[in-house]
C-alpha positions as CSV (number, residue, x, y, z in Angstrom):
1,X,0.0,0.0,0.0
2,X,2.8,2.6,0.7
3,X,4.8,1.5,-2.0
4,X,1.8,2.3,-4.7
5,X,1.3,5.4,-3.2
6,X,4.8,6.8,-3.3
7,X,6.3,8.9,-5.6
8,X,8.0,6.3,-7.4
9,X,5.0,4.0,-7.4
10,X,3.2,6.7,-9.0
11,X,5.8,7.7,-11.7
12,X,6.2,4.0,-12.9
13,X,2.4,3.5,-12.9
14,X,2.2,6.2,-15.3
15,X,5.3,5.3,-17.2
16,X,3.8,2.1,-18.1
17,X,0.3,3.6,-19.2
18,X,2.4,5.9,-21.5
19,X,4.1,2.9,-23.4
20,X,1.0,0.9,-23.9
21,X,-0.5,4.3,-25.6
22,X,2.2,4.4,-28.1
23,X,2.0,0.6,-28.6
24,X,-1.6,1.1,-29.4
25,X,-0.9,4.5,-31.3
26,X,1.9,2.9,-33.4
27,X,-0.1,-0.3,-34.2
28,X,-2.9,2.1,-35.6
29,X,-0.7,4.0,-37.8
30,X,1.2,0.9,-39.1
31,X,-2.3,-0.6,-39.8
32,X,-3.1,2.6,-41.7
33,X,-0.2,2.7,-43.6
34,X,-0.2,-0.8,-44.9
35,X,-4.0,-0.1,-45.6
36,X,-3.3,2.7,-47.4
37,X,-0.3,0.4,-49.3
38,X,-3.0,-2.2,-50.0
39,X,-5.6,0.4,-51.2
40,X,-2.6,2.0,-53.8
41,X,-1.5,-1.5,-55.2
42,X,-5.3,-2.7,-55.9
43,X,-5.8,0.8,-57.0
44,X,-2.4,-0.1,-59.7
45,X,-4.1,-3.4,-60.7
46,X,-5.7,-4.0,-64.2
47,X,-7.6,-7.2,-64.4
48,X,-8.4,-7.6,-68.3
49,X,-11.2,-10.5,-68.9
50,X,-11.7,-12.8,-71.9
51,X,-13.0,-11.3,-74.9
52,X,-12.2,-7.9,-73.6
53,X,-9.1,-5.0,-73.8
54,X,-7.7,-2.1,-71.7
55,X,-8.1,1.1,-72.7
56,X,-4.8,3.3,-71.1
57,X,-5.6,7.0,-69.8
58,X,-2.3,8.9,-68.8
59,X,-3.1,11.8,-66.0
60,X,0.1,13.2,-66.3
61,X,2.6,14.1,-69.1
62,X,2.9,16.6,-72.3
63,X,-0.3,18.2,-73.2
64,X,-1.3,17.2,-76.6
65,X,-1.4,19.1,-79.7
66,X,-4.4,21.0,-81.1
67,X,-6.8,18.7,-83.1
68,X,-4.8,15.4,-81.4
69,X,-7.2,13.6,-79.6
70,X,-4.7,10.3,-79.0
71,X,-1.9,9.9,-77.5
72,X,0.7,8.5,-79.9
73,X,3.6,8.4,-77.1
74,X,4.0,7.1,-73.9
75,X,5.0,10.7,-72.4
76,X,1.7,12.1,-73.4
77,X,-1.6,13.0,-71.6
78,X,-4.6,11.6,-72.3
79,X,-6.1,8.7,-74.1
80,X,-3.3,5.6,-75.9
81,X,-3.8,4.4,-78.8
82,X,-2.3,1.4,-77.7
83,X,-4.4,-1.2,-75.7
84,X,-4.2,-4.1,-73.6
85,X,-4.7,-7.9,-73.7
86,X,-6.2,-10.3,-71.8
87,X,-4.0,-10.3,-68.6
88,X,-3.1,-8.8,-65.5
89,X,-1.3,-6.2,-65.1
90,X,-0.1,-3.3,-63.0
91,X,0.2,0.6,-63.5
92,X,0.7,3.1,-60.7
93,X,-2.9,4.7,-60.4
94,X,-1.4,7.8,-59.8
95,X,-0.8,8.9,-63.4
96,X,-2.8,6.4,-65.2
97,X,-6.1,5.2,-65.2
98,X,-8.0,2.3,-67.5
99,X,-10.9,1.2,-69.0
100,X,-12.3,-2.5,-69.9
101,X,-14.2,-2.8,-73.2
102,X,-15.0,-5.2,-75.4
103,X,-13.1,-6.7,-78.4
104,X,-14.2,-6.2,-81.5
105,X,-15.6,-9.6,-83.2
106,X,-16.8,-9.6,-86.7
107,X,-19.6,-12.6,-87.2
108,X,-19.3,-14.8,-89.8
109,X,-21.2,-14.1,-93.2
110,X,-20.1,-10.1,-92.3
111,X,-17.0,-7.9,-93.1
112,X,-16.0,-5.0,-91.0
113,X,-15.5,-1.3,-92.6
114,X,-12.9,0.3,-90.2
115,X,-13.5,4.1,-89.6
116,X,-10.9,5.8,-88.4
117,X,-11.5,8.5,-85.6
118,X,-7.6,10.3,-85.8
119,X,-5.5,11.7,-88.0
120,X,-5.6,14.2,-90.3
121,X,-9.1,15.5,-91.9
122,X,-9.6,13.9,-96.0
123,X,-9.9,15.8,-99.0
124,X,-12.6,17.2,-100.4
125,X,-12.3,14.7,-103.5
126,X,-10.9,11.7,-101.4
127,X,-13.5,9.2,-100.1
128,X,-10.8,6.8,-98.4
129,X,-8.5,7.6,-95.8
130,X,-4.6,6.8,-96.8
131,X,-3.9,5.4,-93.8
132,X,-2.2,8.7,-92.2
133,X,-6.5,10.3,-92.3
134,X,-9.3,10.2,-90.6
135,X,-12.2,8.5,-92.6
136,X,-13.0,4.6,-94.0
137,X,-9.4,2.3,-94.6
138,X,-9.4,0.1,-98.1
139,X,-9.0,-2.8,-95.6
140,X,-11.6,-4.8,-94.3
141,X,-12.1,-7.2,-91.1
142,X,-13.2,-10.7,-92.4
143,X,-14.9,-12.8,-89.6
144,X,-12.7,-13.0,-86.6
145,X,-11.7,-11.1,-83.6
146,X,-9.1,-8.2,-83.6
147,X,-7.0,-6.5,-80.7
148,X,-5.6,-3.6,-82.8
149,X,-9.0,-2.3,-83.8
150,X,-10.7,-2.6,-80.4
151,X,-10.3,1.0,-78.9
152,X,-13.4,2.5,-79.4
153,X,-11.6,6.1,-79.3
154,X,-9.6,5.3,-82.0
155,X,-11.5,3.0,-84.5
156,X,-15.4,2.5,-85.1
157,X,-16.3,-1.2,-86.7
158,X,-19.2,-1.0,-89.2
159,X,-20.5,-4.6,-89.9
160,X,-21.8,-5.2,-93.5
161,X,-22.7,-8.0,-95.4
162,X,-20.1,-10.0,-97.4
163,X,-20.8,-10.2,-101.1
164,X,-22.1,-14.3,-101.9
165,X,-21.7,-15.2,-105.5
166,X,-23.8,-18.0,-106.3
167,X,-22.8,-21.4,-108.5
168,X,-22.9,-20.6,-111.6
169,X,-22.7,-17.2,-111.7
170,X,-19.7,-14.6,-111.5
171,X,-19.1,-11.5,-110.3
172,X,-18.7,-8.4,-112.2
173,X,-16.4,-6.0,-109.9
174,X,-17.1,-2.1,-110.0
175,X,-14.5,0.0,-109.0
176,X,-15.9,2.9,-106.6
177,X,-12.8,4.4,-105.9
178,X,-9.5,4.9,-107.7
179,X,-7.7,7.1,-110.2
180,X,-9.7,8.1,-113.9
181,X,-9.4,5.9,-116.3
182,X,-6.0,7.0,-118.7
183,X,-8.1,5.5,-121.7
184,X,-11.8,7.1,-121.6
185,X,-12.4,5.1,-124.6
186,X,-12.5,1.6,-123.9
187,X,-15.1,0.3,-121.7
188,X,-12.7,-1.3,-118.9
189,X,-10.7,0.1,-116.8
190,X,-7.0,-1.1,-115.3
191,X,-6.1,-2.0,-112.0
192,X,-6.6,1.2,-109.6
193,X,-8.9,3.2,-111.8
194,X,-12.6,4.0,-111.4
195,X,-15.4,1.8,-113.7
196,X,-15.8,-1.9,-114.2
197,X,-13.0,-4.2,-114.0
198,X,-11.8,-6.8,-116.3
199,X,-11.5,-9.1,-113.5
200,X,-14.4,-10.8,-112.8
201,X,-14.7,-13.0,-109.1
202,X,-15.9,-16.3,-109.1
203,X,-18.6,-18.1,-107.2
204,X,-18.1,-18.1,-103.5
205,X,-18.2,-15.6,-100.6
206,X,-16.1,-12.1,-101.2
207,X,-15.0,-9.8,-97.9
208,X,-14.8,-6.8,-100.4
209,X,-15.1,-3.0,-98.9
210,X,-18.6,-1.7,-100.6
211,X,-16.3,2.5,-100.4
212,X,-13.8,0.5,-102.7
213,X,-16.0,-2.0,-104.8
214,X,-19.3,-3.3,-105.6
215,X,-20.1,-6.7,-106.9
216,X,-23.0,-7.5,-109.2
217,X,-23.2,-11.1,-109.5
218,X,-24.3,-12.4,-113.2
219,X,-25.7,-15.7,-114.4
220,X,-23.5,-17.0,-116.5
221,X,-25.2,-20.8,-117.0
222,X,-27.1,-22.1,-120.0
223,X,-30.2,-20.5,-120.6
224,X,-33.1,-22.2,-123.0
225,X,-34.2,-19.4,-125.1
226,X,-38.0,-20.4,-127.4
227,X,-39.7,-19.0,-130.0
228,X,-43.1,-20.5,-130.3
229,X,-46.8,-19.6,-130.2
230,X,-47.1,-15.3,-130.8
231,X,-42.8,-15.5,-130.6
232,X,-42.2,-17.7,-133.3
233,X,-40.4,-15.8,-136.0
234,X,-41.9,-15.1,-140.0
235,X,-40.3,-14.5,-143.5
236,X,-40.8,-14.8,-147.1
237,X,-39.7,-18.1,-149.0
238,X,-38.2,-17.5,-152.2
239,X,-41.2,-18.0,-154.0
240,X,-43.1,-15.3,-152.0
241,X,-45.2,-17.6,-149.3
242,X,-44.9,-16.4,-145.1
243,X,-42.8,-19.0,-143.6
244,X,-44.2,-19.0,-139.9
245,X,-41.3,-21.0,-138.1
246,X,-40.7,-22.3,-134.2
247,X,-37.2,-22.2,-132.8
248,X,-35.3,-22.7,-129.8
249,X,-31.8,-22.5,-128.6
250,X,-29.4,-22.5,-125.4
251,X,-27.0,-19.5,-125.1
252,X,-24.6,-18.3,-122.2
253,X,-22.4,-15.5,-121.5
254,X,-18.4,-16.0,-122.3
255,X,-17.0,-16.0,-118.6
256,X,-13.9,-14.5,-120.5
257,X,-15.8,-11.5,-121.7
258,X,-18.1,-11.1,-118.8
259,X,-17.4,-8.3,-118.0
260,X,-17.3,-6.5,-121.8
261,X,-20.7,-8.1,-122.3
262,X,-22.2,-6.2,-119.1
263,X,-20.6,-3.0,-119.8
264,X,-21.6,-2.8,-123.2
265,X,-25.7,-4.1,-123.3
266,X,-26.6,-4.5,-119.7
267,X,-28.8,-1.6,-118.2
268,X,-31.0,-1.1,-115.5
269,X,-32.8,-4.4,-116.7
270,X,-32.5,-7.5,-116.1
271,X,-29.0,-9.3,-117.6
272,X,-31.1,-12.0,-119.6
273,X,-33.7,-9.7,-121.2
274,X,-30.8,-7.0,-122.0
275,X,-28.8,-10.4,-123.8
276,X,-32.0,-11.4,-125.7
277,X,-32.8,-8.3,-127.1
278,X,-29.7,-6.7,-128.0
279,X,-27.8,-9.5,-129.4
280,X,-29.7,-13.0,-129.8
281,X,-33.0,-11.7,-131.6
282,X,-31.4,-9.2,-134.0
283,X,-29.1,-11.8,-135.3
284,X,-32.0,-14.9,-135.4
285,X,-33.8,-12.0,-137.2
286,X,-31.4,-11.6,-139.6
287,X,-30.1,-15.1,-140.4
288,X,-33.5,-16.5,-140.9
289,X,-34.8,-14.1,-143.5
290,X,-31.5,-14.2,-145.1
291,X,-31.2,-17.9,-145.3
292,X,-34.7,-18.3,-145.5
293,X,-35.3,-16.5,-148.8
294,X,-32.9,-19.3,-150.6
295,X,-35.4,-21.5,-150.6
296,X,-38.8,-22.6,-151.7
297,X,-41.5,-22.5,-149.5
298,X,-42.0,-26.4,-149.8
299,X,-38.1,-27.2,-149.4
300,X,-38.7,-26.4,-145.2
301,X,-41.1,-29.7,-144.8
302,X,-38.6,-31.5,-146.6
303,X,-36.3,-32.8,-143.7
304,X,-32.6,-33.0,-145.9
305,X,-33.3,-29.6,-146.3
306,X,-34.7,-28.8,-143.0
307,X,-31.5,-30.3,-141.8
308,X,-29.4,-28.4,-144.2
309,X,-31.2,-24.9,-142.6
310,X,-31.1,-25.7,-139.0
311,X,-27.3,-27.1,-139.9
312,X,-26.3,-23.2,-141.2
313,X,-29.0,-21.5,-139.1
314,X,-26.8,-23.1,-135.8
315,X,-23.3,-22.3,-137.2
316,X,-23.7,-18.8,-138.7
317,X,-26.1,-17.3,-135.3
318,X,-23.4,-19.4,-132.6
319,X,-20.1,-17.4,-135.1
320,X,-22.3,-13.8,-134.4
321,X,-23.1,-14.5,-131.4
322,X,-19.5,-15.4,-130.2
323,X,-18.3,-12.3,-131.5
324,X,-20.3,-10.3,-128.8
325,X,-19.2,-13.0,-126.3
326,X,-22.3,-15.3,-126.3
327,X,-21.9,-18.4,-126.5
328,X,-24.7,-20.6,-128.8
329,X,-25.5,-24.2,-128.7
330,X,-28.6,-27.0,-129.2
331,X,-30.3,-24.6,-131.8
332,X,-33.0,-26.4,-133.1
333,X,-36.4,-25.8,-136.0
334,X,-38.9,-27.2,-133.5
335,X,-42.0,-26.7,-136.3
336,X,-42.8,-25.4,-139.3
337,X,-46.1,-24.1,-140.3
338,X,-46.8,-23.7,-144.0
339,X,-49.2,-21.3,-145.5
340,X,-52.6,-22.0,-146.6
341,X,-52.3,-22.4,-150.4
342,X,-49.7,-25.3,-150.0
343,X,-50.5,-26.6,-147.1
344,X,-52.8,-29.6,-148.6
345,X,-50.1,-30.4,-151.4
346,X,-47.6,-30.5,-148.4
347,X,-50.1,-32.6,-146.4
348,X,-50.4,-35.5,-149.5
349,X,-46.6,-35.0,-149.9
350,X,-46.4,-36.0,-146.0
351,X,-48.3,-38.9,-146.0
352,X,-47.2,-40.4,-148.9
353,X,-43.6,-39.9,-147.0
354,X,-45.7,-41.4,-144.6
355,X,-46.6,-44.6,-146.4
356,X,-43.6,-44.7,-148.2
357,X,-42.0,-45.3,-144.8
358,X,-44.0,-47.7,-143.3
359,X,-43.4,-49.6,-146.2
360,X,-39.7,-49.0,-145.7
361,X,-40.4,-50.1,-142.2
362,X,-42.0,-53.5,-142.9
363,X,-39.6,-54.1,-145.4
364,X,-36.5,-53.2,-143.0
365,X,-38.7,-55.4,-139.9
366,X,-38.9,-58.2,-142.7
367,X,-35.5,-58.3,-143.2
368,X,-34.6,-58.2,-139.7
369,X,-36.7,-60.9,-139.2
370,X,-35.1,-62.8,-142.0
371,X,-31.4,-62.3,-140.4
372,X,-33.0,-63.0,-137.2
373,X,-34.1,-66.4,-138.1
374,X,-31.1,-66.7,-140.2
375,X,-29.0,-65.9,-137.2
376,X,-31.3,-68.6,-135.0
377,X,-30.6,-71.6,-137.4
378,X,-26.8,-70.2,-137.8
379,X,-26.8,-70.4,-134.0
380,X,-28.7,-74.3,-134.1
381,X,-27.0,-75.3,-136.5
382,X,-23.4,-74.1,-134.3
383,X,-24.6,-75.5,-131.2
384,X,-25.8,-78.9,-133.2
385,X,-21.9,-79.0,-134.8
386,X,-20.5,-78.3,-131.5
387,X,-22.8,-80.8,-129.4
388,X,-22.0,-83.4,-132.7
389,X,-17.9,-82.1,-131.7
390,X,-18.7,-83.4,-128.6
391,X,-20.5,-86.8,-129.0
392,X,-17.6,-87.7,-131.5
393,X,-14.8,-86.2,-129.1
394,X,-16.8,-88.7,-126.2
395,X,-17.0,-91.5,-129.0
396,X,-13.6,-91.0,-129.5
397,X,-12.5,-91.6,-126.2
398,X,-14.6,-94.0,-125.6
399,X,-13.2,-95.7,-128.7
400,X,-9.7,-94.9,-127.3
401,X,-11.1,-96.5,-124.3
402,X,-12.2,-99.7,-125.9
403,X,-9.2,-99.7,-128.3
404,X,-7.0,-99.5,-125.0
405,X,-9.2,-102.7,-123.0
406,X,-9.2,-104.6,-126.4
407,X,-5.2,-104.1,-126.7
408,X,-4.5,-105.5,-123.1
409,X,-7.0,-108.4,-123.9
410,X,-5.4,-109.3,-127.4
411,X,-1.6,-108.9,-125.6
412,X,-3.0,-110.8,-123.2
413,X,-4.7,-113.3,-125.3
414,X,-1.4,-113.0,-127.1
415,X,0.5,-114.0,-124.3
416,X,-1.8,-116.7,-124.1
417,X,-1.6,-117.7,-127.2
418,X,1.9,-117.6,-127.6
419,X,2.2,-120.4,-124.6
420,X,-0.5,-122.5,-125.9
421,X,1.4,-122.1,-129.3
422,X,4.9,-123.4,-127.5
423,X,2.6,-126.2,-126.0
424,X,1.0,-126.9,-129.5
425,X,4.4,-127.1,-131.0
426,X,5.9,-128.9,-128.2
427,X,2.4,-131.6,-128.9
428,X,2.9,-131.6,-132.5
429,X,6.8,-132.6,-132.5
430,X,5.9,-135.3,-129.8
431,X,3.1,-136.4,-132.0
432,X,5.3,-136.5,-135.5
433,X,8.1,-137.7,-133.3
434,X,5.7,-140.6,-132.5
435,X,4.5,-140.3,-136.2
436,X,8.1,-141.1,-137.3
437,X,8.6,-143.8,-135.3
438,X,5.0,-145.3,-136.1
439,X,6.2,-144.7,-140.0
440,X,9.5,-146.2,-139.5
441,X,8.0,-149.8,-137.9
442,X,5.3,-149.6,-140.5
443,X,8.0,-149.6,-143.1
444,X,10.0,-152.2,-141.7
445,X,7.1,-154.2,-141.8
446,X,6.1,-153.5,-145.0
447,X,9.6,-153.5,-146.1
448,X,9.6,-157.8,-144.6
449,X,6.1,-157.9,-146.4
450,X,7.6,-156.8,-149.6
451,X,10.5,-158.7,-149.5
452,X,8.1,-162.2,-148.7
453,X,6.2,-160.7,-151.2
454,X,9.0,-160.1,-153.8
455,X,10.6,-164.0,-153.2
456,X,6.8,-165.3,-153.3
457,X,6.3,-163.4,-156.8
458,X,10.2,-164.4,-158.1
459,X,9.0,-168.2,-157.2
460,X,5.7,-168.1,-159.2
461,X,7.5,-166.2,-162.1
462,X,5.4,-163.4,-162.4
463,X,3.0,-161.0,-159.9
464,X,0.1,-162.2,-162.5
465,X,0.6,-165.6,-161.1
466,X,0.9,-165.1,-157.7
467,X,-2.1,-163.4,-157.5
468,X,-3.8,-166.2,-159.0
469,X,-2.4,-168.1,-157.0
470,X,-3.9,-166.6,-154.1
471,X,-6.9,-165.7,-155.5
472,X,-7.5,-169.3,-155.9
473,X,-6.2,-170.2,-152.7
474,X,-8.9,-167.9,-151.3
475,X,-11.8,-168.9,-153.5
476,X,-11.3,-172.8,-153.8
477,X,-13.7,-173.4,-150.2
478,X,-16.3,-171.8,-152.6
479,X,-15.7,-173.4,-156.3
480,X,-18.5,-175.9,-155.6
481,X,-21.0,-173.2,-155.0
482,X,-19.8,-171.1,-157.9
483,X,-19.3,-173.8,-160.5
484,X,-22.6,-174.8,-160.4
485,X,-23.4,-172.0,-162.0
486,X,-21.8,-172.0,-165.4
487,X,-24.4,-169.1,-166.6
488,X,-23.9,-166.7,-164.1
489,X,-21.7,-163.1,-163.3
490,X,-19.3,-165.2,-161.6
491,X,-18.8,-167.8,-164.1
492,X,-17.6,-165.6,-166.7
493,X,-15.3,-163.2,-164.0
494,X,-13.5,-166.8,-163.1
495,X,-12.7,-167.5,-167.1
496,X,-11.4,-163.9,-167.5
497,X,-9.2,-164.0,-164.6
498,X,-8.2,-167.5,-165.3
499,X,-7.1,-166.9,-168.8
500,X,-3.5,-165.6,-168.9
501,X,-3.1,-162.3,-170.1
502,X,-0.2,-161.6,-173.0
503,X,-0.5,-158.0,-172.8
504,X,0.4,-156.8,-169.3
505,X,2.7,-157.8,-167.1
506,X,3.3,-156.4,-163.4
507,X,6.7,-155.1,-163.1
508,X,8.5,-155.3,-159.7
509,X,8.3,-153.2,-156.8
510,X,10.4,-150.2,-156.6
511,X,13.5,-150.9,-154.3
512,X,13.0,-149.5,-150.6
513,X,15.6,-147.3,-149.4
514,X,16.3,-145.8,-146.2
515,X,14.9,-143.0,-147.0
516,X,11.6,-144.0,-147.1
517,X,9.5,-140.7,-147.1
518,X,11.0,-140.0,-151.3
519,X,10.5,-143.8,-151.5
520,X,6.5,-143.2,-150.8
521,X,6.7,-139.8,-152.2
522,X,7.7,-141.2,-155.9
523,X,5.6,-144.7,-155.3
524,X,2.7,-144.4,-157.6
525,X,0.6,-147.5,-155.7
526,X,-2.4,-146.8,-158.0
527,X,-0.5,-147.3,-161.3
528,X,0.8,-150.3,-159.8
529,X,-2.4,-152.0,-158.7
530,X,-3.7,-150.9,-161.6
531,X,-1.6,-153.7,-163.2
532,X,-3.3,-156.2,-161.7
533,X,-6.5,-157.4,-164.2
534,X,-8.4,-157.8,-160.3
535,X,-8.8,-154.0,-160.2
536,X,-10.7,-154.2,-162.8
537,X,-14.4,-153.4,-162.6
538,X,-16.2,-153.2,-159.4
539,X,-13.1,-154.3,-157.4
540,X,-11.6,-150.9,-158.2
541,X,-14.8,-149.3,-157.1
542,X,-14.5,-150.7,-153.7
543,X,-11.0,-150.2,-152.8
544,X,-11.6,-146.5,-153.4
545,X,-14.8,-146.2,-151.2
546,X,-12.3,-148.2,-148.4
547,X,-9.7,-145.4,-149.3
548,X,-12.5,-142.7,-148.8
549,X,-13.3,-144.1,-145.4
550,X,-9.7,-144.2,-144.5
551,X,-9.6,-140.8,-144.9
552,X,-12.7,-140.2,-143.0
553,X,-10.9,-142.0,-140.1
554,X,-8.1,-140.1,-140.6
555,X,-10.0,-136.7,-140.5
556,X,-11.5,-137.8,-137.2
557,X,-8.3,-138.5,-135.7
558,X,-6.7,-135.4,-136.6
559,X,-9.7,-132.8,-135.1
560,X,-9.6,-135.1,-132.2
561,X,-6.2,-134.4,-131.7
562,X,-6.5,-130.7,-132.5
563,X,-9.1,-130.8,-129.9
564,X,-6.4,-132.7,-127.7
């Protein structure tokens, strides 16, 4: 208690007190200050959005000039020409200032015209600024979005339509703007001088400045042009009658010479009707009363010489026409109305054409017809040679085939053949073999027999004899029996063999050798029995029925043999 209360207590107390009051004093002024620091940065701050620029303002610098209402240089006061992106950025607030506004942004299917707001004031003959004036630039925005252009102080956008040239047309370009033409005679103008250009633009969309040029576009496609009904066109024949006459045509304008066509026959109508009337009708005027007065009135329903006239009618008016740049093609006499005094000697002259082709017709159908069928059996007759081709290519093989089977049966019968042929052979040397040596003991014995025979014949004198001798010797059991009848056949064959015989005489035997197949070869046994006077008659009759069936037998033994 008596410490608070003394002086010291008291002067520390208040000592105290005094710091915390500049602590608190202090922290308000720093909290000011950095306040105040925060409140100048923000204040510095430029915050630019999408789609959007700054616009600079300098407070401080030069002044500018009379009649400047930019500022071309960073030193100057007032408004920049210059602007700012998208972005942040920072600027010290006290000598500028800003402004947000939007970009400029030309839509599609729309061209900008750029005014501009500074510079120097135009001529009273200029209509475009140079660049360096105030007034309308030669440029032009096409669709898009542009920085440079996007301070409204210095530049005003004006949107206009872009120029759309359709297919098939082109577009004829009018210069607005430029120097006069050095040629005042000729109907287009050069590059950079005032009238219609000889360049034309094609089909599509054009971002052209309307101060500079203007675009007309022109149909230049094929246009069907008739002349029928009240339009159809009328001249005199060569012998006097009124041709009345239907036409029709297509025509187009020369892209080339576009632009000299619309100079020199378009005006305020419309392109087609200016065309037709300036170029196409006076000339189909002209060339049908000119080529039409060549001929008769009747020659025009005659179609050689209807053909002839549309021929020349087409190549003179398409050679006129291309000299004005028009282009012809397709032109065609679609009727021809005669006058009334001909008109029912054309009418039997028609029909009798008429007839005459119908007749023409049958006879060409008839023919067809004819070739036709001719063509069907040609065709029959091909496919019947060609399936014939076929059957005889198959008979053919099939004969190949046989041929083939047939040749391995025949080598194979061949084969076979060839061994039963060696077996045959092999047979028929066993069987002469055997044949020999049957021959050779049948000549031994006959060879014994004709040597008995020969001793038996020496002994009696003569063969005669000994075959009487035997004859007897054979006949005497019967002599009773045939002597009692001395009238009959055998009485008188006894008394001619019984009485001797002067005339013939049997000769002997021809010797055997050892070769006894000549010895029977040159043997004539038949000229030897026929020696004997027993052959005679009847006898000689039997002994060749016995040889006959010898030979039978012998046959028979043979084919059984073969057989064998």
């Amino acid at each position: 208690m008596g410490k608070r209360n003394s002086p010291r207590g008291r002067v520390s107390s208040f000592a105290k007190e005094r710091s915390n009051q500049l602590g608190s004093f202090y922290g308000i002024v720093g909290g000011i200050f950095l306040l105040l620091v925060a409140i100048y940065c923000y204040s510095g701050l430029i915050v630019v959005p999408p789609k959007h620029v700054a616009v600079l303002i300098h407070k401080t610098g030069e002044d500018l000039p009379n009649g400047q209402i930019l500022a071309l240089k960073p030193e100057q006061k007032g408004i920049l020409k210059d602007v700012l992106a998208e972005g942040w950025y920072w600027y010290n607030p006290y000598s500028w200032d800003f402004e947000i506004h939007p970009q400029v942004e030309v839509p599609e299917g729309k061209v900008g015209l750029i005014l501009k707001l500074f510079g120097k004031d135009l001529e009273e003959w200029q209509i475009l600024s140079d660049g360096t004036q105030k007034g309308v630039l030669r440029e032009v925005l096409k669709p898009g979005r542009y920085l440079n252009y996007s301070n409204p102080y210095a530049y005003r956008i004006i949107l206009k339509d872009a120029v759309t040239v359709p297919p098939g047309y082109r577009g004829v370009v009018v210069n607005m703007s430029g120097k006069i033409p050095k040629n005042t005679y000729d109907f287009l103008v050069g590059e950079g001088e005032r009238g219609i250009s000889r360049h034309t633009l094609e089909a599509g969309t054009h971002y052209v400045n309307p101060y500079v040029q203007k675009v007309i576009p022109v149909d230049v496609r094929w246009h069907l042009f008739k002349m029928i009904g009240e339009d159809s066109i009328r001249f005199p024949s060569k012998d006097g009658f009124e041709i009345t006459m239907a036409l029709s045509f297509e025509w187009a304008i020369d892209k080339n010479r576009l632009a000299e066509v619309y100079v020199k026959y378009v005006d305020e109508r419309p392109v087609k009707e200016c065309i037709v009337e300036k170029i196409v009708l006076p000339y189909v005027r002209s060339i049908t009363r000119l080529e039409g007065s060549k001929y008769d009135a009747i020659a025009f329903f005659e179609k050689d010489r209807r053909e002839f006239f549309r021929n020349k009618f087409n190549t003179e008016l398409a050679a006129l026409c291309r000299e004005e740049g028009i282009l012809i093609r397709s032109a065609q006499v679609r009727d021809v109305w005669p006058p009334a005094q001909i008109a029912s000697i054309i009418q039997r002259k028609e029909e009798a054409k008429l007839k005459i082709g119908e007749f023409k017709s049958k006879q060409e159908l008839a023919l067809k017809e004819r070739e036709y069928e001719k063509e069907r059996k040609m065709k029959e007759r091909k496919e019947w040679i060609t399936k014939a081709k076929a059957d005889q290519a198959v008979k053919i093989i099939e004969a190949q085939k046989r041929q083939e089977v047939a040749i391995i049966d025949a080598k194979r019968d061949l084969k076979l053949t060839k061994k039963e042929f060696v077996a045959a052979q092999n047979e028929a040397l066993a069987i002469i073999r055997e044949g020999i040596e049957r021959a050779y003991g049948i000549y031994k014995r006959n060879e014994a027999e004709a040597a008995g025979l020969r001793e038996a014949v020496e002994s009696f004198g003569s063969g005669q004899l000994y075959v009487r001798y035997l004859v007897n010797q054979k006949l005497a059991p019967s002599i009773k029996y045939v002597l009692a009848n001395t009238d009959g056949m055998f009485a008188h064959l006894l008394k001619s063999v019984l009485q001797p015989s002067s005339s013939k005489k049997i000769g002997p035997l021809p010797p055997l050798k050892r070769d006894w197949v000549k010895n029977l070869q040159t043997f004539d046994g038949e000229k030897w029995l026929s020696g004997l006077s027993i052959m005679d008659g009847t006898w000689k009759e039997k002994m060749k029925e016995l040889e006959k069936e010898y030979e039978g037998r012998k046959r028979e033994r043979r084919g059984r043999s073969e057989e064998k």
